[in-house]
C-alpha positions in Angstrom: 0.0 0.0 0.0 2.5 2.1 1.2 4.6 1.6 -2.3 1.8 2.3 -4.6 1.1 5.6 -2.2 5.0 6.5 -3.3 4.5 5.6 -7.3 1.2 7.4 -7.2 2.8 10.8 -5.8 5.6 10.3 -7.2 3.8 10.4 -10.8 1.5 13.2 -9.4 4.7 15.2 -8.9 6.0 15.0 -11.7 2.9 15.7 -13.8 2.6 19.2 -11.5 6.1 19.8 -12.8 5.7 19.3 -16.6 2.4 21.1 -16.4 4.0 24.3 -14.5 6.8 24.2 -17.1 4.5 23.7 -20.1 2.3 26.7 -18.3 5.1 29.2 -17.7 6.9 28.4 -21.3 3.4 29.7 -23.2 3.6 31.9 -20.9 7.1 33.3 -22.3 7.0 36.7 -24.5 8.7 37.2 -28.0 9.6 40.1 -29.8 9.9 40.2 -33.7 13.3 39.4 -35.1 14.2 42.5 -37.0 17.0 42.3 -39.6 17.2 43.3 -43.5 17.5 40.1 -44.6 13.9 39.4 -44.0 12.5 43.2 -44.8 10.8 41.9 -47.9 7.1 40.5 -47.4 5.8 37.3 -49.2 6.7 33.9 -49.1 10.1 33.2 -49.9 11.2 31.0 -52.2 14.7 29.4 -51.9 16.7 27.7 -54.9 20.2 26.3 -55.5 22.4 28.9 -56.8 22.6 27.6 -60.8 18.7 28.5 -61.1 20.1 32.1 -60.5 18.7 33.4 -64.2 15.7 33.1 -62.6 16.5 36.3 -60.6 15.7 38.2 -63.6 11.8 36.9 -63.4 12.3 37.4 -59.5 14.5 39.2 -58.0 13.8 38.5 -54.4 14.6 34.7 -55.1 16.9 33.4 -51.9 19.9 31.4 -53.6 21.6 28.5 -52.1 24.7 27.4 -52.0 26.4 24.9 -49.8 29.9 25.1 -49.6 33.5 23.0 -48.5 37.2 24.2 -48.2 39.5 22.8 -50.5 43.4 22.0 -49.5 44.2 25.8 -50.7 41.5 27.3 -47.9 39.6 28.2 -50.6 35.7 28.0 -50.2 34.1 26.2 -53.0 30.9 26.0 -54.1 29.2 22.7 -55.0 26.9 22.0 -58.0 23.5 20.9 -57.1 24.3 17.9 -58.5 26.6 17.3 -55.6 24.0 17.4 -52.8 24.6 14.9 -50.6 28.1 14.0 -51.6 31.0 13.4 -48.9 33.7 15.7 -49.5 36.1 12.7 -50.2 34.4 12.5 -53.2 34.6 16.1 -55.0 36.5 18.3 -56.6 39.1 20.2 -55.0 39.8 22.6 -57.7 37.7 25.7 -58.9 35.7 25.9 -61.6 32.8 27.5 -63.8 30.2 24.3 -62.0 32.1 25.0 -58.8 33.0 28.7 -58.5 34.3 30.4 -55.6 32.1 31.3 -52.8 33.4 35.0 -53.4 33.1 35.4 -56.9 29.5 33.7 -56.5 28.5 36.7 -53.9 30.7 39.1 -55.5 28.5 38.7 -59.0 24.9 39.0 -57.4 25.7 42.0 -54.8 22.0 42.5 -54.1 20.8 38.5 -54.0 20.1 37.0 -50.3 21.6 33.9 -49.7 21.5 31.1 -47.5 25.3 29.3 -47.1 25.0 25.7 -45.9 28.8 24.4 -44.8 28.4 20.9 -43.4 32.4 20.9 -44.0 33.5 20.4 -40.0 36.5 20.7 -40.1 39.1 23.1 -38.2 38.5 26.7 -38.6 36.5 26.7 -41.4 34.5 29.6 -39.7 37.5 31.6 -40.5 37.4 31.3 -44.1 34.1 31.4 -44.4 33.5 34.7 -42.3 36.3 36.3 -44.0 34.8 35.8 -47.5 31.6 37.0 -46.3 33.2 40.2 -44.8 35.3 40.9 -47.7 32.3 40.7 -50.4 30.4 42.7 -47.5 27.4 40.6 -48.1 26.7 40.1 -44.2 23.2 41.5 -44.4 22.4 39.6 -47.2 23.4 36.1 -46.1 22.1 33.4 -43.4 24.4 30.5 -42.5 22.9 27.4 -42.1 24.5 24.4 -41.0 23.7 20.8 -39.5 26.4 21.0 -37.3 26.2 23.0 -33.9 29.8 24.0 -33.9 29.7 25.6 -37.4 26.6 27.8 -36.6 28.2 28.9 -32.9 31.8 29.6 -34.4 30.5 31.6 -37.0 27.7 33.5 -34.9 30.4 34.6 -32.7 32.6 36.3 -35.4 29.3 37.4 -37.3 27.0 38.0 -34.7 24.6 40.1 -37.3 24.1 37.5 -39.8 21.1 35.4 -39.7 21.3 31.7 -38.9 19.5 28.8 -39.3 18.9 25.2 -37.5 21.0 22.4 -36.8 20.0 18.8 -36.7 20.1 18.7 -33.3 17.7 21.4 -32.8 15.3 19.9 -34.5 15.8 16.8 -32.6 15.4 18.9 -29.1 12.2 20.6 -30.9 10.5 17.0 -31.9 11.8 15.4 -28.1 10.1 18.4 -26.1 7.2 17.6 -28.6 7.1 14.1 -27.7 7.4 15.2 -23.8 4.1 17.3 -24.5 6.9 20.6 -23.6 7.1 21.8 -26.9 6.7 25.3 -25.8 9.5 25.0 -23.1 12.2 23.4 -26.2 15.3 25.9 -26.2 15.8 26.9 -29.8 18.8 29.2 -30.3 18.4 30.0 -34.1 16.9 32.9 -36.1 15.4 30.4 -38.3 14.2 26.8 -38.9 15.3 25.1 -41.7 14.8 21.4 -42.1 14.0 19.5 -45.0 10.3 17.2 -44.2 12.2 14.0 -43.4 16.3 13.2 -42.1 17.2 9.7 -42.0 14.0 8.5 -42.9 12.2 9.8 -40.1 9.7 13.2 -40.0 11.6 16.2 -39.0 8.7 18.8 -38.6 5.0 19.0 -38.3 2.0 22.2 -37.9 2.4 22.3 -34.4 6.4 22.7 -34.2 6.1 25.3 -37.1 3.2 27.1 -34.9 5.5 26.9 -32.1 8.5 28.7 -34.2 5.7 31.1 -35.7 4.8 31.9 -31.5 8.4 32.9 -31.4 9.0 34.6 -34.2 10.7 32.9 -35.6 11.4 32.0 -39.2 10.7 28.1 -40.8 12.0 26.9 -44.3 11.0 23.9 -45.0 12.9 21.8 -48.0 14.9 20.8 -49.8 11.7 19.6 -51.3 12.1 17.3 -54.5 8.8 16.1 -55.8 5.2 17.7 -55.9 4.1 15.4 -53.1 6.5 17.0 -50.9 6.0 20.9 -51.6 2.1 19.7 -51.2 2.9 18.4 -47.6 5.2 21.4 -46.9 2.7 23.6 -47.8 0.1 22.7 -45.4 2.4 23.4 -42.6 2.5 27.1 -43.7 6.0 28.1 -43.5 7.4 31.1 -44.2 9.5 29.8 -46.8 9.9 26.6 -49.2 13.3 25.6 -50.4 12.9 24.0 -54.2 15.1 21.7 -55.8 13.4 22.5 -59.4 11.4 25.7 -59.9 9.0 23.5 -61.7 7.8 21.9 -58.7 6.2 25.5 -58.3 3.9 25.0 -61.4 3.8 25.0 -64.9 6.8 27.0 -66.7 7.6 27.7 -62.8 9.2 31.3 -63.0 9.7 31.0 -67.1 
């Protein structure tokens, strides 16, 4: 009797507890995130960086580029047809399909972009920063990364820039979900940015992307490669889709 008094009051304990915490986390106040980057009103639409003709249709197209350092600390960018490709296994020379990150920025001055380095390796902050200060294209870029390290490196020798989400804050987001704290999950990014599934298993749903909007905060969902997929990311509402074809946006897309 006496043990079942314990595990009963034990489990009333700690349902009081993840009830205050769920009660004083909605309870929380945001401000709006102000910053140029996101001045401009409208959904935005996010593409990889060889659809860039397309700025001439729409110029307030967000370009995306993910990136790696070659032996020569040179930033390089990779093709699209690269995504998902080890580093092992590309390039490490320049060329016209896999410019410079700085003669990318340097040739669209006024284009936002969002810079994905999943290259973790030592200092790459460095070089990456000091291309993006040297172009002076801080305001116009947000650094997104699935690595932790990357994003806090960076922030701390570009604290202006925008940044995005790593895989392991969408982790935290879908654990605290799971917990029924979604409101209490620490988020530490300007924006979310995940693509619908990672390792086979659902990143994001309407209620973690009504949580971000309760903050403020900014959600891009993609890369989203079929119709089935901007369909599903579209019911969510985000702020944002990232495309892997501009077709998937209709007929003729921006054409």
């Amino acid at each position: 009797m006496r043990l079942l008094a314990l595990i009963a009051g034990t489990l009333f304990m700690v349902i009081m507890g993840f009830s205050a915490a769920r009660i004083w986390s909605n309870g929380q106040v945001y401000t709006p995130y102000k910053t140029e980057y996101f001045q401009k009103d409208g959904e935005l639409i996010v593409l990889p960086w060889e659809q860039n003709y397309l700025l001439e249709k729409k110029a307030d197209l967000v370009l995306w580029v993910d990136v790696y350092r070659n032996d020569k600390g040179e930033i390089l960018a990779k093709p699209w047809a690269d995504y998902g490709r080890h580093k092992q296994d590309l390039p490490m020379e320049a060329s016209e399909s896999r410019p410079l990150l700085k003669d990318l920025l340097i040739k669209f001055p006024k284009t936002r972009w969002i810079i994905n380095c999943d290259d973790n390796v030592h200092d790459i902050q460095l070089g990456l920063s000091k291309v993006i200060e040297e172009t002076q294209m801080g305001q116009n870029v947000m650094i997104q990364s699935n690595y932790n390290t990357i994003l806090e490196s960076t922030k701390e020798l570009l604290p202006l820039a925008v940044y995005g989400s790593s895989i392991a804050d969408i982790t935290r987001l879908k654990t605290f979900q799971a917990m029924w704290l979604l409101p209490a999950a620490p988020f530490k990014g300007d924006v979310m940015m995940t693509p619908l599934q990672y390792l086979k298993r659902n990143t994001v749903n309407t209620e973690i992307v009504f949580e971000m909007k309760r903050r403020f905060k900014k959600v891009i969902l993609g890369p989203l490669q079929t119709l089935e997929e901007v369909q599903a990311a579209q019911e969510m509402k985000p702020d944002g889709l990232f495309l892997a074809d501009p077709f998937l946006l209709g007929p003729g897309g921006y054409q």
